[in-house]
C-alpha positions in Angstrom: -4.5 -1.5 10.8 -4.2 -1.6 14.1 -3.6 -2.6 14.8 -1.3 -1.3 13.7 0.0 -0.6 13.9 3.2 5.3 12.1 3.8 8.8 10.9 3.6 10.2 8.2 7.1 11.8 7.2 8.7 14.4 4.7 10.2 13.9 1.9 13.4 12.5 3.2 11.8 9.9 4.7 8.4 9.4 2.2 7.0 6.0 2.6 7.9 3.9 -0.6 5.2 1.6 -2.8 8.3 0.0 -5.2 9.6 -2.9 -4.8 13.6 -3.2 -4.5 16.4 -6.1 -5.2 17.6 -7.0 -2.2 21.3 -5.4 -0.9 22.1 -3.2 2.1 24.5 0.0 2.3 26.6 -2.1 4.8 25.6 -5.3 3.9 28.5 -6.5 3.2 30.1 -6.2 6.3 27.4 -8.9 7.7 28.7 -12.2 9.0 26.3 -14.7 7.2 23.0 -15.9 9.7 24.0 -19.6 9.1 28.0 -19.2 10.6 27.2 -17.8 13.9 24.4 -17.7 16.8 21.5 -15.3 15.4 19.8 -13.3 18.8 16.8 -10.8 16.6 15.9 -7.7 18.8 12.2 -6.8 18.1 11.3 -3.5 19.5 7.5 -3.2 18.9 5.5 -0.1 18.8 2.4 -0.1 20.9 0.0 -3.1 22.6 -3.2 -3.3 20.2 -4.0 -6.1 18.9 -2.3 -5.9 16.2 1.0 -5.8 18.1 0.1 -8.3 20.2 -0.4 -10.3 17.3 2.8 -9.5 15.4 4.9 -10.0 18.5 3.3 -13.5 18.7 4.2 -14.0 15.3 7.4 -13.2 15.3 8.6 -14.8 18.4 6.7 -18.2 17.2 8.8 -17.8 13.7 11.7 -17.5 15.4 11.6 -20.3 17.9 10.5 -22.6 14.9 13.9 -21.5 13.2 15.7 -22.1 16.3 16.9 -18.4 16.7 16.1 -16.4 20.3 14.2 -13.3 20.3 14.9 -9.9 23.0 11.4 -8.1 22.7 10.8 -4.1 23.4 7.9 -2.1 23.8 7.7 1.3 23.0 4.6 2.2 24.0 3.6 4.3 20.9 6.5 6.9 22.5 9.7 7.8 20.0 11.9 8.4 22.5 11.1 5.0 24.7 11.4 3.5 21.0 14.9 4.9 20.5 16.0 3.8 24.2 14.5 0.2 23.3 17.0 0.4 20.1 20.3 1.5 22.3 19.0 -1.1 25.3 19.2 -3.7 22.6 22.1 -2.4 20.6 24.0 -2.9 23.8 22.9 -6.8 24.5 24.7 -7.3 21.1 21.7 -8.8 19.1 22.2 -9.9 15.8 20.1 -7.8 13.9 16.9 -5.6 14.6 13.3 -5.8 13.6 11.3 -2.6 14.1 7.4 -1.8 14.2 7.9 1.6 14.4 5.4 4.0 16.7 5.5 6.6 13.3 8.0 7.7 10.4 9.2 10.5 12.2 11.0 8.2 14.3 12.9 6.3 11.6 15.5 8.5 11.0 17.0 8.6 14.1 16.4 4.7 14.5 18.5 3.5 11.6 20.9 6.3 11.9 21.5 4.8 15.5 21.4 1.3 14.2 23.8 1.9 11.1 26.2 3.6 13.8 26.3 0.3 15.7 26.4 -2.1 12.7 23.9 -3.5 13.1 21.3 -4.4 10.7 18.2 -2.8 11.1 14.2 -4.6 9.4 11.5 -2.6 9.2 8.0 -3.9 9.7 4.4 -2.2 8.5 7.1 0.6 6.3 9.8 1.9 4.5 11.3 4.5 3.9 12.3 5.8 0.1 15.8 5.5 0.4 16.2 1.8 2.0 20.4 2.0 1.1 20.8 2.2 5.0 18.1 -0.6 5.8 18.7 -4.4 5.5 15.1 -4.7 4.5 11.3 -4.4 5.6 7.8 -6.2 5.2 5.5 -3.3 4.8 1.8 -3.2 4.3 0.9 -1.0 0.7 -1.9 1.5 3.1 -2.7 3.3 -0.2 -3.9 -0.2 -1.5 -5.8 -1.0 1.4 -7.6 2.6 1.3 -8.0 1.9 -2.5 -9.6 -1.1 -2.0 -12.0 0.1 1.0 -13.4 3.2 -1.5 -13.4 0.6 -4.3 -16.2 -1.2 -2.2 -18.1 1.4 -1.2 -18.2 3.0 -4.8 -19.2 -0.4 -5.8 -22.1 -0.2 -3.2 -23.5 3.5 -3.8 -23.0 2.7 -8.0 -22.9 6.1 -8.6 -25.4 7.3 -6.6 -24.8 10.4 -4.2 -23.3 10.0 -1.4 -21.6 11.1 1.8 -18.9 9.4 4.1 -17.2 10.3 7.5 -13.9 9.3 8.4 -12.7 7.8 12.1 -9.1 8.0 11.3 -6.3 6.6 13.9 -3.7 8.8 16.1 -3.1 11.6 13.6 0.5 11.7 11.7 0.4 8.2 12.4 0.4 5.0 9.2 -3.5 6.2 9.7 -2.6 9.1 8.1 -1.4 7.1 4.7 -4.4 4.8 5.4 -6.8 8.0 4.8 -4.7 9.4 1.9 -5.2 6.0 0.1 -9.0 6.2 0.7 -9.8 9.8 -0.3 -7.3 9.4 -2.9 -9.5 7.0 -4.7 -13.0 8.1 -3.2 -15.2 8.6 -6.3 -16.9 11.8 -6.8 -20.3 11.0 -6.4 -18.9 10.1 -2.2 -18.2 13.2 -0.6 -16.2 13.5 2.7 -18.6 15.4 5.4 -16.3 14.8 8.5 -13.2 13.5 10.1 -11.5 13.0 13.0 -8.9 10.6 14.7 -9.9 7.7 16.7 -6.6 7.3 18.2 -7.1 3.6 17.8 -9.5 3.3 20.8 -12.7 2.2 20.6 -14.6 4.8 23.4 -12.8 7.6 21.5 -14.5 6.3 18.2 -17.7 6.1 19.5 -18.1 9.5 20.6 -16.3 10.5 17.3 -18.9 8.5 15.4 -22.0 10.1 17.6 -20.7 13.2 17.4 -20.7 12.8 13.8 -24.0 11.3 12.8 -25.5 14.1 15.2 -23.9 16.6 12.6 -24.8 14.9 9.4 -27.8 13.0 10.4 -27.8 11.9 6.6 -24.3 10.5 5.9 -24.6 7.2 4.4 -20.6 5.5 4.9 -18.1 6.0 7.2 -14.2 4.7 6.8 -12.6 3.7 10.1 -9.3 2.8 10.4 -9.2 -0.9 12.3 -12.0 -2.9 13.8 -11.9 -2.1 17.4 -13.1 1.9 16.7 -15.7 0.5 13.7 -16.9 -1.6 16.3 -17.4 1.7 18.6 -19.0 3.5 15.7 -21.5 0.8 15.1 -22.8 1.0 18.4 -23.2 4.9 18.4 -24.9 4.8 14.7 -26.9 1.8 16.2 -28.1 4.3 19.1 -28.9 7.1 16.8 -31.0 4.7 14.8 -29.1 5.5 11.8 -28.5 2.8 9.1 -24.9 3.7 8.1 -22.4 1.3 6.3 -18.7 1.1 7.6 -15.6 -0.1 5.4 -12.7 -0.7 7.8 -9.1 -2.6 8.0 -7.8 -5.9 9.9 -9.5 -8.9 9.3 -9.3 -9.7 12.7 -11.3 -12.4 14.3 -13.8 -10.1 16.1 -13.9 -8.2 13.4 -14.7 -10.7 10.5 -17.6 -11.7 13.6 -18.8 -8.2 12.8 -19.0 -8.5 9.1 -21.5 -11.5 9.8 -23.7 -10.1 12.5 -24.2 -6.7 9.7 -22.3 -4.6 12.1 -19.9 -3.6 9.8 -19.9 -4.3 5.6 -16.3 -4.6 4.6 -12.8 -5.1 6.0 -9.2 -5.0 4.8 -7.3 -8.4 5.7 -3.8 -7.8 6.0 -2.8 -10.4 8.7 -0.8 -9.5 11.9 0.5 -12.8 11.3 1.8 -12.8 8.3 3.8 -10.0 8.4 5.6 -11.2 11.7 6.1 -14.3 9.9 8.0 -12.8 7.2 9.8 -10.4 9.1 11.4 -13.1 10.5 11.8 -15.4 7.2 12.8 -12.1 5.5 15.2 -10.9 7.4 17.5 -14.3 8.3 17.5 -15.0 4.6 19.0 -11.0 3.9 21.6 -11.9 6.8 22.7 -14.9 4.8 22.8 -12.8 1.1 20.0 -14.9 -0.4 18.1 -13.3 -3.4 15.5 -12.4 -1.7 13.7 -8.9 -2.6 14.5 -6.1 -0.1 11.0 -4.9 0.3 8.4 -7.3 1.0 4.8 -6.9 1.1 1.8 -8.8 3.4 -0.6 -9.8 0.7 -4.2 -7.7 1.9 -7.9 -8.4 0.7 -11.2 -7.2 0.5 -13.3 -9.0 2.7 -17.3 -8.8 3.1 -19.9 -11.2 3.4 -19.3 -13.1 0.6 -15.6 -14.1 1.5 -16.0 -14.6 4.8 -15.0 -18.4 4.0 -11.4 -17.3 2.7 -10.4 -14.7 4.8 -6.9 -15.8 6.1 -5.9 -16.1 10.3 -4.9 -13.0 11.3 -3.4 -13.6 14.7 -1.7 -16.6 15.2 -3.4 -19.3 18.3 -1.4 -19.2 21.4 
């Protein structure tokens, strides 16, 4: 996750791993999609790939429904986020779908959202109490850091270990990316070192050297997307040191990785997808179908051996 594309917030605003019926606080004040013009404002959070991707995705679902998109960038900035909201807000769209740049921002996004009636889709999260939401399509980050310690467990079978982490921007959805690692990091792994990325792969390199120069003996290291494992690679590569790296995307260049031995396992959860149902999701919710609220992008473990099944992550141009 890029990208990917969040920060952690308190407990007002915890990110949820249920699964609700679909229904909105204000829902029923909604004109149904199908009886007027539908205009979607997407206000995305940053310009990784993964937003590139998802803002492909979703404008590309969109056209093929026949409904116009207004796109945003925020920049990974909160307040150019909320700015995108009220610039949008005013040009009367429909409905809004939100990648947020982190969780701290949420609250001040729907409450300005809910203010204008105007429904508000999340994208990547959600928060616990979605009453005020008209839904999301989030990605399950403790499942994908569950399934990245399941490998390497798998991989050390119980023998000693040790494992650095090359998180993302810190507070970010990185930061529940992590949790669901160490959360589920078996005992025999022990964390040696950490630090944050911030998504960039120059920055993860020198992380990633400056680790391995410390703990010339750590065997794994978790990075959170493919860009900064492929910085890591090349600075455990220069210090001649054979260490295996779990990661998250399932990007193109990243599955290309996987099959050179740069890097041993990734997380799929397509970019693509999850624009795709933002869009499905949230024109079905406008017209009241019985859809569930909170959606999830399917994500799997991919190594070696599933290279063949891997799904697209980015839609072609």
């Amino acid at each position: 996750m890029s990208g990917r594309a969040t920060r952690a917030a308190g407990a007002a605003m915890a990110i949820t791993i249920g699964v609700t019926l679909s229904g909105c606080g204000d829902s029923d004040a909604i004109t149904p999609a199908t009886k007027r013009t539908i205009t979607l404002g997407f206000v995305n959070g940053g310009n990784t790939e993964f937003h590139t991707c998802l803002q492909r995705s979703v404008e590309g679902e969109a056209t093929k429904r026949g409904v116009k998109v207004v796109s945003a960038n925020s920049k990974q900035d909160p307040q150019t986020e909320l700015s995108n909201i009220d610039s949008l807000i005013g040009q009367g769209v429909t409905a809004l779908i939100v990648q947020t740049v982190n969780t701290d921002a949420l609250k001040a996004d729907i409450a300005r959202a809910r203010a204008a009636k105007i429904p508000i889709f999340l994208t990547s999260v959600a928060p616990a109490d979605t009453s005020a939401i008209l839904g999301a399509v989030a990605v399950n980050l403790n499942e994908v850091g569950l399934l990245d310690a399941s490998w390497m467990s798998n991989d050390a079978v119980g023998a000693p270990a040790t494992t650095g982490i090359i998180a993302g921007a810190p507070g970010a959805a990185s930061d529940l990316l992590v949790k669901g690692f160490t959360d589920n990091l078996p005992k025999n792994i022990r964390v040696v070192a950490g630090a944050p990325g911030m998504f960039n792969r120059a920055k993860a390199k020198a992380v990633a050297a400056k680790m391995i120069k410390e703990h010339p003996t750590m065997t794994y290291a978790f990075v959170a997307n493919e860009d900064m494992a492929a910085g890591a690679a090349e600075a455990f590569t220069a210090a001649h040191k054979d260490v295996k790296i779990a990661t998250v995307n399932g990007t193109d260049a990243g599955l290309a990785a996987i099959k050179a031995g740069q890097i041993d396992a990734t997380v799929a959860n397509p970019a693509s997808k999850l624009g795709q149902k933002a869009v499905e999701n949230t024109l079905s919710l406008l017209n009241k179908e019985p859809i569930t609220k909170i959606d999830y992008v399917p994500i799997e473990l991919i190594t070696k051996t599933e290279l063949a099944q891997a799904p697209e992550y980015c839609l072609n141009e």
